[in-house]
C-alpha positions in Angstrom: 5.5 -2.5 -5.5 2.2 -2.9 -7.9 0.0 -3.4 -5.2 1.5 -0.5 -3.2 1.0 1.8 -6.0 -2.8 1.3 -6.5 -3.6 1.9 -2.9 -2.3 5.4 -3.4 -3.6 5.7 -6.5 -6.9 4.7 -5.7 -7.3 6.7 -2.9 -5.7 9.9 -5.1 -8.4 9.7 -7.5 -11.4 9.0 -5.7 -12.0 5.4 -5.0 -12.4 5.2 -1.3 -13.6 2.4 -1.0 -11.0 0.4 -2.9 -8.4 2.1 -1.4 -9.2 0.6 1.9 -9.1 -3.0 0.8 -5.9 -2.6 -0.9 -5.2 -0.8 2.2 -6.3 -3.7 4.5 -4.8 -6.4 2.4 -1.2 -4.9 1.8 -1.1 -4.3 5.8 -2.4 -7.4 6.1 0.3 -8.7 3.6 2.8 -7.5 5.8 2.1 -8.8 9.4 1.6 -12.4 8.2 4.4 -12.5 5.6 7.0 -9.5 6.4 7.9 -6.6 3.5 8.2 -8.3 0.1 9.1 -7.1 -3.2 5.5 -8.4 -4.1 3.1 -10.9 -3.2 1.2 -14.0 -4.7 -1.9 -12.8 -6.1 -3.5 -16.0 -5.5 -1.7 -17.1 -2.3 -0.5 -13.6 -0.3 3.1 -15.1 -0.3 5.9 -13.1 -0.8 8.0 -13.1 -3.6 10.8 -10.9 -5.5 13.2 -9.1 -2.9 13.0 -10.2 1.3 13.1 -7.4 3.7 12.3 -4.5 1.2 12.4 -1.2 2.5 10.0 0.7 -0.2 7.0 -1.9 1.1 8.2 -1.1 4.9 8.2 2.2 4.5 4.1 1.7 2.3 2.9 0.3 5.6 4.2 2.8 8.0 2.5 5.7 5.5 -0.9 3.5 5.1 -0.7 3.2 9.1 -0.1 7.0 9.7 -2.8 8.1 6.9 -5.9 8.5 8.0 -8.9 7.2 6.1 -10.0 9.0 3.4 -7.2 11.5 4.2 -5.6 11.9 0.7 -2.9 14.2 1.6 -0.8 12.6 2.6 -0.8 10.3 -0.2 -1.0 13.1 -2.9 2.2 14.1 -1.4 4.0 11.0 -1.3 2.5 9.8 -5.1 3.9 13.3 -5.9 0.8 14.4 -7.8 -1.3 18.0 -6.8 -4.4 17.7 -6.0 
């Protein structure tokens, strides 16, 4: 979930451009290795939990958002913009 987190964060507070690679990694992440708990820093394979719902339900927000759209992600990070 740590990598999930700072994609939202990132993009919450301004950091666009970050937030797109984390973006872009973590739904890359999940087409070549399926929804971890977590993920190898080094090597991108999955570790912790198989088949975890929280990182499904990550890429299915990352592929509905929008770059640069922080909306929704304010709203799903619970913080007010």
């Amino acid at each position: 979930m740590r990598g999930e987190r700072l994609a939202l964060i990132a993009a919450v507070h301004g950091f666009d451009d970050e937030a797109g690679v984390l973006r872009s990694t973590q739904l890359s992440l999940a087409r070549s290795g399926g929804f971890w708990e977590h993920y190898n820093a080094t090597t991108g394979e999955g570790q912790g939990t198989e088949h975890l719902s929280w990182t499904a339900a990550i890429v299915l927000d990352l592929l509905l958002a929008r770059p640069g759209d922080t909306s929704v992600l304010t709203r799903i990070s619970g913080e007010r913009s």
